[in-house]
PASEBA-1860 file (N, C-alpha, C; in nm, 3 decimals):
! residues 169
1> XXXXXXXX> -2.374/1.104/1.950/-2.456/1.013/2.031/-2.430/0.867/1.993 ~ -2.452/0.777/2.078/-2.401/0.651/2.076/-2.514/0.577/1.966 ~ -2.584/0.634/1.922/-2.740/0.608/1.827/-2.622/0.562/1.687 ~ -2.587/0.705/1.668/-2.613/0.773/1.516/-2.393/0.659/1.548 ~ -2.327/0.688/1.592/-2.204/0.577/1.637/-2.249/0.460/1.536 ~ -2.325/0.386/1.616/-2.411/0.188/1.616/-2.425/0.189/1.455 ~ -2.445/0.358/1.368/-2.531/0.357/1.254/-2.429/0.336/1.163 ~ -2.340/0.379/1.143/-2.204/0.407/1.111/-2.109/0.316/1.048
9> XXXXXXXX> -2.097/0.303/0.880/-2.009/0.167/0.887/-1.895/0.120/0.921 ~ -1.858/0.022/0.933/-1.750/-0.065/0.980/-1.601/0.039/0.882 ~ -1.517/0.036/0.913/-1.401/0.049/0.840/-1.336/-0.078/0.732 ~ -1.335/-0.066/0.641/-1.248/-0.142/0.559/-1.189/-0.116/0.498 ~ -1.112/-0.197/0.412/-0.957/-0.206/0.385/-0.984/-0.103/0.261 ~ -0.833/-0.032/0.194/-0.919/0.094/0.103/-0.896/0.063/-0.014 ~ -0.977/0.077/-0.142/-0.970/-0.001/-0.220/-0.905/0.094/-0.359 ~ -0.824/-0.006/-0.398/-0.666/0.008/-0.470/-0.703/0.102/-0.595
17> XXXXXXXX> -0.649/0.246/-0.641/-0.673/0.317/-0.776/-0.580/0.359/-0.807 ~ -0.585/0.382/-0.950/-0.477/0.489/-0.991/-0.332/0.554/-0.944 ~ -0.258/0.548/-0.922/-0.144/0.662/-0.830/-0.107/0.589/-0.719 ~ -0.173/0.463/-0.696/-0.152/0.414/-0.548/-0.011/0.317/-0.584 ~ 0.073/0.346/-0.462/0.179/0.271/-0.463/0.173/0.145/-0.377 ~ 0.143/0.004/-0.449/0.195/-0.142/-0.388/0.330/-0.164/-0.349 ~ 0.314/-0.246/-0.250/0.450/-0.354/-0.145/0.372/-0.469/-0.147 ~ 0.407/-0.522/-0.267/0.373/-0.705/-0.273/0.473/-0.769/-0.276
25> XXXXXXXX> 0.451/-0.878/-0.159/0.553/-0.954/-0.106/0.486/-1.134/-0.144 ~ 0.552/-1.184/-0.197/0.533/-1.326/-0.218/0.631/-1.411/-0.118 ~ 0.589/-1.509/-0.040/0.663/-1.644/0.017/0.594/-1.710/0.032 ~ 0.694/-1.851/0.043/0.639/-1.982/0.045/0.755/-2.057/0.127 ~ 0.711/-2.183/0.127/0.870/-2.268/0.192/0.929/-2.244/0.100 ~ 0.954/-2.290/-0.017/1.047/-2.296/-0.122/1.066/-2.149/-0.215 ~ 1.138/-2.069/-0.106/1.165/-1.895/-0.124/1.258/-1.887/-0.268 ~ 1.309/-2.010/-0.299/1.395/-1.987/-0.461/1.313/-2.008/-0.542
33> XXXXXXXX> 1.158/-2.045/-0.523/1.080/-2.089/-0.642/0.977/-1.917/-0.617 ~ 0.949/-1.885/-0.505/0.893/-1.748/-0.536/0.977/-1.650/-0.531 ~ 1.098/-1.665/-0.506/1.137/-1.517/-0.489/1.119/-1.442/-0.643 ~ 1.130/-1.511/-0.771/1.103/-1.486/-0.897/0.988/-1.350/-0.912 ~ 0.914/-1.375/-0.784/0.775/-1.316/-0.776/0.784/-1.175/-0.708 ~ 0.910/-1.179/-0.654/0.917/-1.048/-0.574/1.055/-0.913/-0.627 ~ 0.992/-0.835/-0.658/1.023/-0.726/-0.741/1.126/-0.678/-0.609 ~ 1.255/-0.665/-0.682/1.359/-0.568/-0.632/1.443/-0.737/-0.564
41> XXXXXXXX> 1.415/-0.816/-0.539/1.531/-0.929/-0.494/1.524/-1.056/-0.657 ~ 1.664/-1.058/-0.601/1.711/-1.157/-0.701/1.775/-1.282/-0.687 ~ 1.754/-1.392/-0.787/1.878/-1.502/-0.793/1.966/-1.474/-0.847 ~ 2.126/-1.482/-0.762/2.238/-1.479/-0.811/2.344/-1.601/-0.855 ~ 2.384/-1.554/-0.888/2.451/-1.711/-0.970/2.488/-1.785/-0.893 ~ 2.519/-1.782/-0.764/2.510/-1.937/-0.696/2.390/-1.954/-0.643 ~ 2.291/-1.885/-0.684/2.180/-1.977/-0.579/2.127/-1.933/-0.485 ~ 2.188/-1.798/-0.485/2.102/-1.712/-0.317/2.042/-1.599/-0.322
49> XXXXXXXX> 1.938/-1.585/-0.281/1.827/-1.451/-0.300/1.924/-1.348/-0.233 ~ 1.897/-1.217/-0.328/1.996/-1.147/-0.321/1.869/-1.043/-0.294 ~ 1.874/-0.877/-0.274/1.837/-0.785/-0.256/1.899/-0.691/-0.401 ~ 1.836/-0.606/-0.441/1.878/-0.517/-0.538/1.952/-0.434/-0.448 ~ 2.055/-0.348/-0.504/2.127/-0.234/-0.429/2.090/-0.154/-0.362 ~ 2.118/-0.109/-0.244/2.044/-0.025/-0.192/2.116/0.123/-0.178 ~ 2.205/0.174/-0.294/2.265/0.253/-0.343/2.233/0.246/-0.479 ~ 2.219/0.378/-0.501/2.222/0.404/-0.641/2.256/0.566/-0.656
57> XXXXXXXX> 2.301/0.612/-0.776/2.370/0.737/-0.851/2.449/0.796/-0.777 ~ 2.471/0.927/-0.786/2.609/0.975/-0.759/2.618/1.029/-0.603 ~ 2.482/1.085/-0.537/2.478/1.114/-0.400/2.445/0.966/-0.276 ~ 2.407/0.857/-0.326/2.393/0.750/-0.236/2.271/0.730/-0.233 ~ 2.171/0.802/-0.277/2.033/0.783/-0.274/1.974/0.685/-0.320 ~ 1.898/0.599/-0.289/1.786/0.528/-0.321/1.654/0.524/-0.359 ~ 1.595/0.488/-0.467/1.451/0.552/-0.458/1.383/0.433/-0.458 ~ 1.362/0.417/-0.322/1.264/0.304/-0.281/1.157/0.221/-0.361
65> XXXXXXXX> 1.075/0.316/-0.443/0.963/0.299/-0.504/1.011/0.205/-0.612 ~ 1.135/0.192/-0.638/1.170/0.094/-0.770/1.123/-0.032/-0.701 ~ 1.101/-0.084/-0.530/1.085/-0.222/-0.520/0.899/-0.213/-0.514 ~ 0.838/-0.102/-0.557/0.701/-0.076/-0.521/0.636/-0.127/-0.658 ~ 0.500/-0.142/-0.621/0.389/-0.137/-0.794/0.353/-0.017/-0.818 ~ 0.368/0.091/-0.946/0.262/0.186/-0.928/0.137/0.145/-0.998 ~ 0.018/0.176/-0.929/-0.092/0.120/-1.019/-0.116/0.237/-1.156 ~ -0.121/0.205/-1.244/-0.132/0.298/-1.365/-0.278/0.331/-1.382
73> XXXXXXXX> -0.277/0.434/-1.471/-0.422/0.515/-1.516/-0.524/0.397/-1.548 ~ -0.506/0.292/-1.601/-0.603/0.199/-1.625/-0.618/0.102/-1.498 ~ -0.527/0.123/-1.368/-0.549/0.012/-1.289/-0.458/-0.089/-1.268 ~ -0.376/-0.093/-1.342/-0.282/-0.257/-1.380/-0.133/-0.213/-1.301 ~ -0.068/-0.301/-1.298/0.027/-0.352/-1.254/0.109/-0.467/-1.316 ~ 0.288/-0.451/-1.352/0.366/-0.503/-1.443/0.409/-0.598/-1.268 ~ 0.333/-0.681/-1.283/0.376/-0.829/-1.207/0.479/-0.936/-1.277 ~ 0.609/-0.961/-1.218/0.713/-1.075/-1.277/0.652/-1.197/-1.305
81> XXXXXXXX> 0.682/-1.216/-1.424/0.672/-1.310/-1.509/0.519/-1.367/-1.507 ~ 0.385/-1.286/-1.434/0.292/-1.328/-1.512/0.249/-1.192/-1.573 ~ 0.309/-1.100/-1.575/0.297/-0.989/-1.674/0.171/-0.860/-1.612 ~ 0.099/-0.843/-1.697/0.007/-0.733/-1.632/-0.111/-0.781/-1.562 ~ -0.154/-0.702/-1.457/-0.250/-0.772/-1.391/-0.397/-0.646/-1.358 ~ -0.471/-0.640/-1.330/-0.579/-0.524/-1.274/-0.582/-0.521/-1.172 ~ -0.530/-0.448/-1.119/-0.603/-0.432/-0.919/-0.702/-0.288/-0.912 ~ -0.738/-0.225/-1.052/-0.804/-0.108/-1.023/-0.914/-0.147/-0.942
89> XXXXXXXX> -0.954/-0.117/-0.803/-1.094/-0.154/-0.817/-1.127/-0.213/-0.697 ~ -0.981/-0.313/-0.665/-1.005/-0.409/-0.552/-0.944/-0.377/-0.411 ~ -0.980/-0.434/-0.333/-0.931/-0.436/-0.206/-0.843/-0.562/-0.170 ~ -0.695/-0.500/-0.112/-0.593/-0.620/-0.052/-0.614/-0.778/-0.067 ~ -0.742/-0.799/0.013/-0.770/-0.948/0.005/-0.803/-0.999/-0.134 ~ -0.901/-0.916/-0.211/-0.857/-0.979/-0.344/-0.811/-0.959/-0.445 ~ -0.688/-0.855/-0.427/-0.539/-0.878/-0.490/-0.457/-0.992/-0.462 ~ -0.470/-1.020/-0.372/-0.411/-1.139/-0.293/-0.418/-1.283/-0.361
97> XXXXXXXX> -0.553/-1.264/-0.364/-0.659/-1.364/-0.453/-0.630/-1.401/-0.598 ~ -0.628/-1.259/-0.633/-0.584/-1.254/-0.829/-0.426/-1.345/-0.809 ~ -0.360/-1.227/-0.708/-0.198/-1.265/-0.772/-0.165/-1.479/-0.744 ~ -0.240/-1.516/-0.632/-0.213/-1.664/-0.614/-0.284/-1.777/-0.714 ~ -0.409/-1.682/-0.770/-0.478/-1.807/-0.909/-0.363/-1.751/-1.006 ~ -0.319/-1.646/-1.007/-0.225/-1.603/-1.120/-0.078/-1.681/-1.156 ~ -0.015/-1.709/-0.943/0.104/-1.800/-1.033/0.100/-1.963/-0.951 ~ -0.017/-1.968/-0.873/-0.049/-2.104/-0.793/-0.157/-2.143/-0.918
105> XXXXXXXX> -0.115/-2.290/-0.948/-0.020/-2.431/-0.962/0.055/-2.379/-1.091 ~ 0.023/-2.252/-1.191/0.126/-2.268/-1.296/0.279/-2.230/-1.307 ~ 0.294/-2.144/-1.168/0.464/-2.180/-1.208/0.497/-2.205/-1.009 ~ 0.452/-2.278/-0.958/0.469/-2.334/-0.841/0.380/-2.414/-0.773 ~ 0.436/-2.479/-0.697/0.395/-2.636/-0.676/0.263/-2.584/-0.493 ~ 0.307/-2.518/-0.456/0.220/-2.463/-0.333/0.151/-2.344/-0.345 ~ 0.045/-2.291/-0.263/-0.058/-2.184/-0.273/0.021/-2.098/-0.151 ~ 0.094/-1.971/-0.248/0.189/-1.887/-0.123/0.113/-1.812/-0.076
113> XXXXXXXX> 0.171/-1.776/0.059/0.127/-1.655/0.141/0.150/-1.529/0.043 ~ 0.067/-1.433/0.047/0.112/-1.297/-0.048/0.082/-1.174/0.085 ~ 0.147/-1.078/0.144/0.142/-1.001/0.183/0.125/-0.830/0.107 ~ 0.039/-0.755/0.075/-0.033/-0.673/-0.017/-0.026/-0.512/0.100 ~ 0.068/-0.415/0.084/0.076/-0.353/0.172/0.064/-0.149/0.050 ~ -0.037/-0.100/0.100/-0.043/0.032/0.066/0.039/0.105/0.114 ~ 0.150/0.164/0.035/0.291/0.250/0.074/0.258/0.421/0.085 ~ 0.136/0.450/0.004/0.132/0.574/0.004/-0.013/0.656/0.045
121> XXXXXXXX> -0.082/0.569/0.163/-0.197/0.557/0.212/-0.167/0.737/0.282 ~ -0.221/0.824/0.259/-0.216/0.950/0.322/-0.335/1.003/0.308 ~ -0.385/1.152/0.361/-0.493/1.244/0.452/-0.466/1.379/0.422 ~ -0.552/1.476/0.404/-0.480/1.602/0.387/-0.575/1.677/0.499 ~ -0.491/1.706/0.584/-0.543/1.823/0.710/-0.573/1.943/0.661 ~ -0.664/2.004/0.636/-0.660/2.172/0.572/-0.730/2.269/0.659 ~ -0.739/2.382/0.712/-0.805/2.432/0.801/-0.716/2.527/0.907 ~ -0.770/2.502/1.033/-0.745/2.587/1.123/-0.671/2.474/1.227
129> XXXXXXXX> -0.575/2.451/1.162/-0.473/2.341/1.190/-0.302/2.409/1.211 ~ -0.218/2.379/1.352/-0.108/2.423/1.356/0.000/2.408/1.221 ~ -0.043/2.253/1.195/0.037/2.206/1.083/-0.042/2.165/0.970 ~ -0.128/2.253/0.867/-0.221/2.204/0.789/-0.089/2.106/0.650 ~ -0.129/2.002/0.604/-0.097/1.919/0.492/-0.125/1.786/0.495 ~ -0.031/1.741/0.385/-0.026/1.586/0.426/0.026/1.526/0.488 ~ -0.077/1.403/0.540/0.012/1.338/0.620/-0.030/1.189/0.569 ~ 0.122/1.113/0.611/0.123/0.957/0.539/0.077/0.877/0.702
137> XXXXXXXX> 0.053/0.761/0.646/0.019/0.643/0.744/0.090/0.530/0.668 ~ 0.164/0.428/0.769/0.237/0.360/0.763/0.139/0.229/0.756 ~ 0.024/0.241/0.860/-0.068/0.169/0.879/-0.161/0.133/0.824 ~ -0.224/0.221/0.732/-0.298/0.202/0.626/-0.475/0.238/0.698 ~ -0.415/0.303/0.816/-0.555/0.323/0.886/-0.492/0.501/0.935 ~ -0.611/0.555/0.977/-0.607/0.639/1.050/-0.717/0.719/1.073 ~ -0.763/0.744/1.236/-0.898/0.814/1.250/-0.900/0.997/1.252 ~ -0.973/1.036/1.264/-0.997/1.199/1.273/-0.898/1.281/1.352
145> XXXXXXXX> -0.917/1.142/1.487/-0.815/1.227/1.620/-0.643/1.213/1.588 ~ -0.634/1.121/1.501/-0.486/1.081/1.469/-0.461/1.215/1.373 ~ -0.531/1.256/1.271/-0.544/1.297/1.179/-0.518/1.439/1.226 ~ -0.588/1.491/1.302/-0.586/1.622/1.380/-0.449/1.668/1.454 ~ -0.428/1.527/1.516/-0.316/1.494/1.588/-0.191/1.529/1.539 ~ -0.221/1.487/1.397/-0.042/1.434/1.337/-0.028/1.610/1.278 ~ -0.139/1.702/1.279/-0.132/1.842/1.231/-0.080/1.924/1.294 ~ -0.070/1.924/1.458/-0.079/1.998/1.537/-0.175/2.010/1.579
153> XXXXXXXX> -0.287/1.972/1.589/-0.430/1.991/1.681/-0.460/2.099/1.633 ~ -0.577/2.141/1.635/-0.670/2.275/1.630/-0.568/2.405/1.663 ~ -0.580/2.503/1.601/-0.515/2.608/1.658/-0.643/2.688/1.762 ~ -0.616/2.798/1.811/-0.728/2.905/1.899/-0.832/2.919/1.822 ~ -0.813/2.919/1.666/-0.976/2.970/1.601/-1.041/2.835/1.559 ~ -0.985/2.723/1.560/-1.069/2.652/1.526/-1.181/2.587/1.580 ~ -1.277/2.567/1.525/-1.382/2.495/1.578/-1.423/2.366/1.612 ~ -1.412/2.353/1.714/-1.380/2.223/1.741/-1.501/2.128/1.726
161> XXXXXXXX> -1.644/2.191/1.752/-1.784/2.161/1.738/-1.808/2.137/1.550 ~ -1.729/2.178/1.483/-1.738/2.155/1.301/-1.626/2.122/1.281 ~ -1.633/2.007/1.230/-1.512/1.956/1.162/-1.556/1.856/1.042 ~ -1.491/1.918/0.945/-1.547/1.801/0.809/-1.474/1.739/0.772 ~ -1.510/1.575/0.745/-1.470/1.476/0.690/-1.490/1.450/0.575 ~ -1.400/1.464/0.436/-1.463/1.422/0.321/-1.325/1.298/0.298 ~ -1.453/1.170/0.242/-1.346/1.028/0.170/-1.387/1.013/0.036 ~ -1.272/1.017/-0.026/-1.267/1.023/-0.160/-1.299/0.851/-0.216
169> X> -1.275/0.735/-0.123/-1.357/0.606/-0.172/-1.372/0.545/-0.066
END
């Protein structure tokens, strides 16, 4: 009913623990003074932001997650050159927050844009589902019907009148 809808809170951003994998991106105009800040690109000896390899070992594989944060059991994160930081706890906007008092004015002259992106934001479908597991979101959002959706929808026994939602934060 459109009552119990109105009652219902807002969605917000999900807030950062343990196991969660970061995509923190630092820029500014002056991309040779932050790129320092961004994990997996580099300065090369003449002077130009470079990308880390996107090959590695003997089959060609890459494992992405080397340009990621993992947040560790206590929360923290090994941030370049201002060292460890806490995001247990917080939400995007003020990670955002920490990381720019962290290297705005002491090792750069402007207050950068920081882009703060959850890589391993996922849902676990279990039930009377064509395709019961996990499923990832790219988006960092996703509702019930997406959720149902990305499973295969309900199979014949399921009930479509009960369906439980449990959020872990």
């Amino acid at each position: 009913p459109t009552e119990v809808l109105s009652q219902t809170a807002n969605m917000t951003d999900p807030v950062i623990g343990p196991g969660d994998l970061l995509n923190i991106e630092v820029t500014g105009t002056d991309m040779m003074a932050v790129s320092l800040f961004n994990k997996g690109k580099y300065l090369s000896a003449d002077g130009t932001i470079s990308q880390a390899s996107q090959n590695s070992g003997t089959n060609g594989a890459y494992e992405k997650s080397t340009q990621y944060y993992l947040v560790d059991k206590d929360g923290n994160i090994e941030f370049p050159i201002v060292g460890k930081l806490n995001v247990g706890g917080l939400k995007k906007n003020q990670i955002i927050e920490l990381i720019q008092s962290a290297i705005y004015p002491k090792y750069i002259k402007e207050v950068p844009a920081i882009d703060v992106r959850l890589m391993n934001f996922r849902v676990t479908v279990l039930g009377a589902v064509k395709g019961p597991g996990i499923i990832e979101s790219k988006t960092e959002r996703l509702n019930l019907l997406e959720a149902i959706a990305s499973a295969g929808d309900l199979d014949i026994k399921g009930k479509r009148e009960n369906i439980m939602l449990i959020r872990t934060n």
